[in-house]
VEXTOR-313721 format. One record per residue: residue number from 0; x, y, z of N, C-alpha, C, O in turn. Coordinates in Angstrom, 2 decimals, padded with zeros to 5 digits. Atoms other than C-alpha are relative to their C-alpha. Layout:
BEGIN
+-----+---------+---------+---------+---------+---------+---------+---------+---------+---------+---------+---------+---------+
: seq :      nX :      nY :      nZ :     caX :     caY :     caZ :      cX :      cY :      cZ :      oX :      oY :      oZ :
+-----+---------+---------+---------+---------+---------+---------+---------+---------+---------+---------+---------+---------+
: NUM :       X :       Y :       Z :       X :       Y :       Z :       X :       Y :       Z :       X :       Y :       Z :
...
+-----+---------+---------+---------+---------+---------+---------+---------+---------+---------+---------+---------+---------+
This chain:
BEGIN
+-----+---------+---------+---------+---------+---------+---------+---------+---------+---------+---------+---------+---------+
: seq :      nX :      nY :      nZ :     caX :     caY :     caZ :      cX :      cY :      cZ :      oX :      oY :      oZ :
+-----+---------+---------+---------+---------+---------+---------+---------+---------+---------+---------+---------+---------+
:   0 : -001.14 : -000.83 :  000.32 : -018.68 : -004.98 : -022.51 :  000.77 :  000.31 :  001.29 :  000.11 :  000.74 :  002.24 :
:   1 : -000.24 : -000.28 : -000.61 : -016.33 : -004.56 : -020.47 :  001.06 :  001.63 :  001.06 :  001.60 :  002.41 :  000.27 :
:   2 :  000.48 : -001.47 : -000.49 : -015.66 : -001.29 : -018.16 :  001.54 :  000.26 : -000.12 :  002.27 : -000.56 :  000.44 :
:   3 : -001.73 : -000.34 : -000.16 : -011.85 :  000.26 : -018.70 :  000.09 :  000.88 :  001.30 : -000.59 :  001.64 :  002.00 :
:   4 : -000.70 : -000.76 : -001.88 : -010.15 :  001.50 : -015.60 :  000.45 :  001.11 : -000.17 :  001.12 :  001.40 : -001.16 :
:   5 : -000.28 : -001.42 : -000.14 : -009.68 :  004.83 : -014.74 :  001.08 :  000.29 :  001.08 :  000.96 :  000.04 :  002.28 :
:   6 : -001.30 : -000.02 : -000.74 : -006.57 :  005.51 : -013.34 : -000.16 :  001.24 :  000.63 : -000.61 :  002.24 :  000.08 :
:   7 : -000.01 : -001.15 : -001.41 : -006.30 :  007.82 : -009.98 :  000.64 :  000.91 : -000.32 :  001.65 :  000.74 : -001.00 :
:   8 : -000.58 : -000.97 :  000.66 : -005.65 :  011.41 : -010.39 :  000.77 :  000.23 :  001.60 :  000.45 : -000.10 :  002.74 :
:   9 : -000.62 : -000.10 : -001.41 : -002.88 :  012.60 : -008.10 : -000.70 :  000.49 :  001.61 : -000.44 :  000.10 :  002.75 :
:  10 :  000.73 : -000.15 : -001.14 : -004.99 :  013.96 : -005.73 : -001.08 : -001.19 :  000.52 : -001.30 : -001.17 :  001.73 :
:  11 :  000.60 :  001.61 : -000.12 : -006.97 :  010.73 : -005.43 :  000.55 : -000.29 :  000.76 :  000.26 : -000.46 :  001.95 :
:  12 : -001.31 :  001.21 : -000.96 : -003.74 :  009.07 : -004.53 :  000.09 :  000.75 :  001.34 : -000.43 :  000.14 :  002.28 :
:  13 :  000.14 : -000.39 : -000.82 : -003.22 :  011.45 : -002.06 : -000.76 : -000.08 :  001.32 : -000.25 : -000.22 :  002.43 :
:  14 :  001.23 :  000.33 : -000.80 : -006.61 :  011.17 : -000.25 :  000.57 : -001.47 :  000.24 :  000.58 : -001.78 :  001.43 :
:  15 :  000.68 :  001.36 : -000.95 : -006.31 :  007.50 :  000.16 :  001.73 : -000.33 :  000.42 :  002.14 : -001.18 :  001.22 :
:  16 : -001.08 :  000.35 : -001.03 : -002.96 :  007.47 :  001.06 : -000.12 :  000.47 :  001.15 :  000.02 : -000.37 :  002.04 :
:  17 :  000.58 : -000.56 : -001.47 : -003.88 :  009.59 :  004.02 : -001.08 : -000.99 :  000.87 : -001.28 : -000.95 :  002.09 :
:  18 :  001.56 :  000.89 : -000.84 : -007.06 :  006.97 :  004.89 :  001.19 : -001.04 :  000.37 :  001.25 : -001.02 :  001.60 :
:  19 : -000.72 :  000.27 :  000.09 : -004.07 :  004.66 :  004.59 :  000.74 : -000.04 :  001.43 :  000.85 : -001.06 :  002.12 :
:  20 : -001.09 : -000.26 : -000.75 : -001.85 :  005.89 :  007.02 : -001.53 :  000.04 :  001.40 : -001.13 :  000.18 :  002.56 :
:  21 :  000.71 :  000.02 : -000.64 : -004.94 :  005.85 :  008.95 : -000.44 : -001.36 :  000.78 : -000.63 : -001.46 :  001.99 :
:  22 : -000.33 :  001.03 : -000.58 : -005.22 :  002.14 :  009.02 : -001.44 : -000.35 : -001.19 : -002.33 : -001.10 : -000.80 :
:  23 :  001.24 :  000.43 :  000.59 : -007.98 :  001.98 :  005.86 :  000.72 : -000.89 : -001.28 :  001.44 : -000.49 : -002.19 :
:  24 : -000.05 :  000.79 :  000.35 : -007.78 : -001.28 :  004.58 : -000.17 : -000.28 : -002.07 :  000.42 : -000.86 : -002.98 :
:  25 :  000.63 : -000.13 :  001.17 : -009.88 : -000.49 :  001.57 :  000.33 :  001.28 : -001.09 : -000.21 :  001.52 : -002.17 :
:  26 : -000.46 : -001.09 :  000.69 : -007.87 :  002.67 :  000.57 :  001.05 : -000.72 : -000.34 :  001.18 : -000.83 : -001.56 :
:  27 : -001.34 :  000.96 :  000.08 : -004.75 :  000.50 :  000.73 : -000.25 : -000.64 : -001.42 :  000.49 : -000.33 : -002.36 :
:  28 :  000.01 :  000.90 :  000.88 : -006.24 : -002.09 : -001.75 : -000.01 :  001.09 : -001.56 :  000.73 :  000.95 : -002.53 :
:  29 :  000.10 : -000.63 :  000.91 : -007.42 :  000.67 : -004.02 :  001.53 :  000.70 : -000.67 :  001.78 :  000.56 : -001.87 :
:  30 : -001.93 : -000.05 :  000.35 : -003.33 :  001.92 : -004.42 :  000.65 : -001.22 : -000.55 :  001.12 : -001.23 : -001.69 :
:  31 : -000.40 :  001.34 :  000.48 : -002.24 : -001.78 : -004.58 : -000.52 :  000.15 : -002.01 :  000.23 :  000.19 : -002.99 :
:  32 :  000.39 :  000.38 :  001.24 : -004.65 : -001.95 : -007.76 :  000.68 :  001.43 : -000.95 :  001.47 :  001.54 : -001.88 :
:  33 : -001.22 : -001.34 :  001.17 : -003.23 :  001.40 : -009.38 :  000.94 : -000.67 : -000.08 :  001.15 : -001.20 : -001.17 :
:  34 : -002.48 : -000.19 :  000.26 :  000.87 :  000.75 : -008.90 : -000.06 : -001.40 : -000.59 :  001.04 : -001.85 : -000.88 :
:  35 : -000.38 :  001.22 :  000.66 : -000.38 : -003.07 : -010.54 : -000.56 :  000.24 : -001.20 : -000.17 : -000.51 : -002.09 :
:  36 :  000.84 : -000.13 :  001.19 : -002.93 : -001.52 : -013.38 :  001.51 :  000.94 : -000.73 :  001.80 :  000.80 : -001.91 :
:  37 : -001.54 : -001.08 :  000.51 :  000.75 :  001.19 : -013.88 :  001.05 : -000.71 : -000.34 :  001.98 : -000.30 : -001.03 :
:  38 : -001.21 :  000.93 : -000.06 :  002.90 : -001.57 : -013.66 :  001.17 :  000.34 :  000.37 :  002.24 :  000.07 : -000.18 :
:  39 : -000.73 : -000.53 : -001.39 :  004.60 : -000.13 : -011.02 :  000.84 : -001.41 :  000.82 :  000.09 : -002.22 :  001.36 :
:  40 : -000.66 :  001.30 : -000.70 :  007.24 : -003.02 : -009.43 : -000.51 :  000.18 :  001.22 : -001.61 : -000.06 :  001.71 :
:  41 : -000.49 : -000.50 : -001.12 :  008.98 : -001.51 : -006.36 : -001.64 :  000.36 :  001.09 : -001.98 : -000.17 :  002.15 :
:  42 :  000.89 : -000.16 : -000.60 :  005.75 :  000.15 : -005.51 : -001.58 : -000.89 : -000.03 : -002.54 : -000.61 :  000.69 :
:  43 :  000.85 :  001.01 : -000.13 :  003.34 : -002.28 : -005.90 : -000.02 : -001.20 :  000.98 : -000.97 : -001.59 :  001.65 :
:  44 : -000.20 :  001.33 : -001.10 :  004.81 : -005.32 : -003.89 :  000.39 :  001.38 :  001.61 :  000.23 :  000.94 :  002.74 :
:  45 :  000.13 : -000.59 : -001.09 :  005.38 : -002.39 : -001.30 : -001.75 :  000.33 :  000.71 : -002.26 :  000.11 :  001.81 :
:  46 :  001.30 :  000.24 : -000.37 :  001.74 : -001.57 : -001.70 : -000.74 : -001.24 :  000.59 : -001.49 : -001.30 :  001.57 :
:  47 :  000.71 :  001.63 : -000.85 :  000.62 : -005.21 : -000.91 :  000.29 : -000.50 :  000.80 : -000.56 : -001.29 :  001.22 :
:  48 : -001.01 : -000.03 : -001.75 :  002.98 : -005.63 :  002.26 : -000.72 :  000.92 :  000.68 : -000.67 :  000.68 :  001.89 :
:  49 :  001.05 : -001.23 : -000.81 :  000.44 : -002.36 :  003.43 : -001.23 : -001.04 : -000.08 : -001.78 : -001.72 :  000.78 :
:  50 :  001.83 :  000.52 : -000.18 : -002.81 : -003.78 :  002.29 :  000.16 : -001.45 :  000.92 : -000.58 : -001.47 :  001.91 :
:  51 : -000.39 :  001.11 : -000.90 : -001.43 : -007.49 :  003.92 : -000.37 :  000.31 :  001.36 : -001.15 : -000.29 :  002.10 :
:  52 : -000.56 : -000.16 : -001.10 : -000.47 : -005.90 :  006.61 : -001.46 :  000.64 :  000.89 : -001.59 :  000.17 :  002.02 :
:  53 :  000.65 : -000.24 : -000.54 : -003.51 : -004.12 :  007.63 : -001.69 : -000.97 : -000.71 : -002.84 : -000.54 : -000.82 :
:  54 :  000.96 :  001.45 : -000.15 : -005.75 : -007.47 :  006.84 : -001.18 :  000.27 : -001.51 : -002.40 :  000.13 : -001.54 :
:  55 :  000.89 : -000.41 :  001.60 : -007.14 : -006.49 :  002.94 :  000.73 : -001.67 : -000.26 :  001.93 : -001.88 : -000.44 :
:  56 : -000.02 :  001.11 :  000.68 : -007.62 : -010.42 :  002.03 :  000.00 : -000.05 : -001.65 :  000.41 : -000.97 : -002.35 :
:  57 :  000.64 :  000.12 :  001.15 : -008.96 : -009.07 : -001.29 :  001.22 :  000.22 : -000.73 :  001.36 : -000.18 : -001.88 :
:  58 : -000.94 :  000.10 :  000.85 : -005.38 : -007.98 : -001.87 :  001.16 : -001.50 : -000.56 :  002.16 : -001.70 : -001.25 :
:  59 : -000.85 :  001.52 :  000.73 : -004.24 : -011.66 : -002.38 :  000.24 : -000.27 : -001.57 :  001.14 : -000.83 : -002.19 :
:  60 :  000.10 :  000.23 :  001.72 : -005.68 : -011.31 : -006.15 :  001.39 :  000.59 : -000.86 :  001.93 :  000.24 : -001.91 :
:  61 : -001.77 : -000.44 :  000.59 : -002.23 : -009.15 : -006.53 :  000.97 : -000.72 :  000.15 :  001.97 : -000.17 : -000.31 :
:  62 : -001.26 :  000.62 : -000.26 :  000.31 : -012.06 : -005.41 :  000.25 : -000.37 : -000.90 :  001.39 : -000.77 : -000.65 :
:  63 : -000.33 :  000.57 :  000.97 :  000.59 : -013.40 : -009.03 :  001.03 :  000.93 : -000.22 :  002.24 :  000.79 : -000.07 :
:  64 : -000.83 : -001.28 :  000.58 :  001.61 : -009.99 : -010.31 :  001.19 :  000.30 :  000.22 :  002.10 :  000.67 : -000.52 :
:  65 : -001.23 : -000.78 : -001.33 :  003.92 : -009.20 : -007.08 :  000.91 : -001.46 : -000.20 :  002.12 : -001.40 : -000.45 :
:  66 : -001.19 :  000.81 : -000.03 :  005.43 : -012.57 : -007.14 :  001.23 :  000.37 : -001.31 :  002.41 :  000.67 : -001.18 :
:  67 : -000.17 : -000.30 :  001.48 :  006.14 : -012.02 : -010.96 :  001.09 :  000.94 :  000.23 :  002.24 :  000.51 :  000.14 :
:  68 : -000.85 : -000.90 : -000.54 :  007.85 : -008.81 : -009.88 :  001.02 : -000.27 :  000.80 :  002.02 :  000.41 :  000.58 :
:  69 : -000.53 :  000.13 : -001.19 :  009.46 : -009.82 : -007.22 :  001.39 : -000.92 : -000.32 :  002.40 : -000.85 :  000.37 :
:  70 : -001.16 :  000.80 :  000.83 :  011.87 : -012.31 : -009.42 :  001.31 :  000.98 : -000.15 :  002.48 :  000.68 : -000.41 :
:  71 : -001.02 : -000.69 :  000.99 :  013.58 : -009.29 : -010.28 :  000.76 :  000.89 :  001.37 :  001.60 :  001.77 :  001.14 :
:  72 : -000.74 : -000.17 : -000.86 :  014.65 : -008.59 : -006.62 :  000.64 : -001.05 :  000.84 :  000.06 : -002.14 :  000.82 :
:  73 : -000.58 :  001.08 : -000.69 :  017.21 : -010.61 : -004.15 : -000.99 :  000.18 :  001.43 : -001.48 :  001.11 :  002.06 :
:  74 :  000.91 : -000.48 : -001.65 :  015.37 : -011.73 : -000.95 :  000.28 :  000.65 :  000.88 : -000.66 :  001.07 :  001.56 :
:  75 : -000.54 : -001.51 : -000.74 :  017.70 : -009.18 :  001.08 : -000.84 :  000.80 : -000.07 : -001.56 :  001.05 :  000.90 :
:  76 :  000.60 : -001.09 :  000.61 :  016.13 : -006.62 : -000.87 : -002.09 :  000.22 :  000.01 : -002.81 :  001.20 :  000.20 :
:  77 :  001.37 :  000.07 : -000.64 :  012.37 : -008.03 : -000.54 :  000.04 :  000.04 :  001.34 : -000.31 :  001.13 :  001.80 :
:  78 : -000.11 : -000.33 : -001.33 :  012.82 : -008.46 :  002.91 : -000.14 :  001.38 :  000.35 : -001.14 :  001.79 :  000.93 :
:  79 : -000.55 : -001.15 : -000.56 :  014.31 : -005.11 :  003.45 : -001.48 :  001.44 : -000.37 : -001.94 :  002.45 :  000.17 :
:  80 :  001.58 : -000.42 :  000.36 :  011.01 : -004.14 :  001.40 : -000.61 :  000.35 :  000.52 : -000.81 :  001.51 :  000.87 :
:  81 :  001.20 :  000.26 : -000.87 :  008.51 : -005.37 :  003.11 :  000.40 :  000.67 :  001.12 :  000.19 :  001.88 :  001.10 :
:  82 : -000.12 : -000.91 : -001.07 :  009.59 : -004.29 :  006.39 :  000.35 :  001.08 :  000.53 :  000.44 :  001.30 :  001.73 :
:  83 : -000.17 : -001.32 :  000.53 :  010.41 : -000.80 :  005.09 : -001.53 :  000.27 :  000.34 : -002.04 :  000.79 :  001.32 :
:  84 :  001.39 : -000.58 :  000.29 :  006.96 : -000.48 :  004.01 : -001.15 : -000.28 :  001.13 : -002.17 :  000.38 :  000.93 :
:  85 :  000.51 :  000.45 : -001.19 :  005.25 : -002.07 :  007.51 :  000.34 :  000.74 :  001.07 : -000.35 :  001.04 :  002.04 :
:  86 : -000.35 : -000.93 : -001.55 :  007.32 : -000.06 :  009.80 : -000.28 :  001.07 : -000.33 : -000.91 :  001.72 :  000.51 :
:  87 :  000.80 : -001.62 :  000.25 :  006.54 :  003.25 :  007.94 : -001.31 :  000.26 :  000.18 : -001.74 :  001.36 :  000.52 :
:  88 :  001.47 : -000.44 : -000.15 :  002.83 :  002.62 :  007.97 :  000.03 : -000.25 :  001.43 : -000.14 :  000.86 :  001.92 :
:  89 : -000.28 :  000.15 : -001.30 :  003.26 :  001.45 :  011.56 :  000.24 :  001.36 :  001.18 : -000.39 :  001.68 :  002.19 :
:  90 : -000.63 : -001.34 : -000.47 :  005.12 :  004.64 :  012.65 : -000.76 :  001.04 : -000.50 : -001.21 :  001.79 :  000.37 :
:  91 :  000.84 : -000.79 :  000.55 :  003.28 :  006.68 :  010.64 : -001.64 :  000.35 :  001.18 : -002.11 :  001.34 :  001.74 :
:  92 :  000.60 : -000.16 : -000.15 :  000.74 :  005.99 :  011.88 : -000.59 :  000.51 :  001.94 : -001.38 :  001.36 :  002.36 :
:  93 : -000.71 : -000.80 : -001.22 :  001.69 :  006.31 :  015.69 :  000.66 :  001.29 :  000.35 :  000.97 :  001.67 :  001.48 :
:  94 : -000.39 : -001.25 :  000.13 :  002.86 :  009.26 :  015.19 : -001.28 :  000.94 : -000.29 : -001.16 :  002.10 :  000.11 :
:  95 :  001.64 : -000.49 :  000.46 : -001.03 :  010.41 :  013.91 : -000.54 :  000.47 :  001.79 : -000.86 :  001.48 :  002.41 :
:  96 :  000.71 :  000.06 : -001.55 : -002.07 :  009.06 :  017.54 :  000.58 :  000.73 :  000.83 :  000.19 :  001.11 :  001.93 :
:  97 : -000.70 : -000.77 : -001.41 :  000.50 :  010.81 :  019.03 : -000.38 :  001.55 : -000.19 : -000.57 :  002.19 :  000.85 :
:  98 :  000.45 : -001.16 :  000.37 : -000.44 :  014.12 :  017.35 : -001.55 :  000.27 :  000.01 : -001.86 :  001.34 : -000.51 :
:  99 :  000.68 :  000.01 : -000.07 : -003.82 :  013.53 :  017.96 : -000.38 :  000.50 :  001.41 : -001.07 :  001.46 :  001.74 :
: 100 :  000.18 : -000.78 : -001.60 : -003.59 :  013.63 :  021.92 :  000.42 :  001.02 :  000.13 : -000.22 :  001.95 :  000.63 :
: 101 : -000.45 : -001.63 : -000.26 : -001.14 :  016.42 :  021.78 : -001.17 :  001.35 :  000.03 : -001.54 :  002.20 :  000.83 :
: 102 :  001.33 : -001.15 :  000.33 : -003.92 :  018.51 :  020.10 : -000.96 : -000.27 :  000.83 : -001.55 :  000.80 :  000.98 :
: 103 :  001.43 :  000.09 : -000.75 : -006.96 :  017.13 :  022.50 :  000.47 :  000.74 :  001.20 : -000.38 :  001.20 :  001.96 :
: 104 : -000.30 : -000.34 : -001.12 : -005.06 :  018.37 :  025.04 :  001.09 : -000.41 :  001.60 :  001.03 :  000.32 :  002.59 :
+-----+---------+---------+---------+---------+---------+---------+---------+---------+---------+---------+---------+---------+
């Protein structure tokens, strides 16, 4: 039998978006699979440009979905996507490190 999916309660999402912005690979994928089990476009192929980006192979199993999606934007607009969603976790996350030394001292 097989096991139905339990979809993330907002605070869930929360938590692993924070691991996320952290640089966790495996919180990443777990979002990817929500915004594709929601059928979530926009945020889904944004999600998998994150998990990509910080080296989640396992999110490859989403490129069917995301391509699928992705028909329904011009490549401007993917482009402008993807490297939306790379430079925010990027910055984001530099911005962590930078607030990290501040506070050590």
């Amino acid at each position: 039998m097989k096991q139905q999916y339990q979809f993330l309660k907002r605070k869930e999402i929360r938590a692993l978006k924070r691991l996320v912005r952290r640089g966790d690979s495996n919180a990443a994928l777990r979002l990817l699979e929500h915004s594709v089990r929601c059928g979530h476009k926009r945020l889904a192929l944004r999600r998998l440009f994150v998990a990509l980006a910080l080296g989640s192979d396992e999110a490859r199993q989403y490129i069917g979905y995301c391509n699928e999606v992705s028909l329904e934007f011009g490549p401007e607009a993917l482009r402008a996507l993807r490297e939306s969603a790379v430079s925010d976790l990027f910055t984001v996350r530099s911005n962590d490190c930078a607030k990290m030394k501040t506070a050590a001292g």
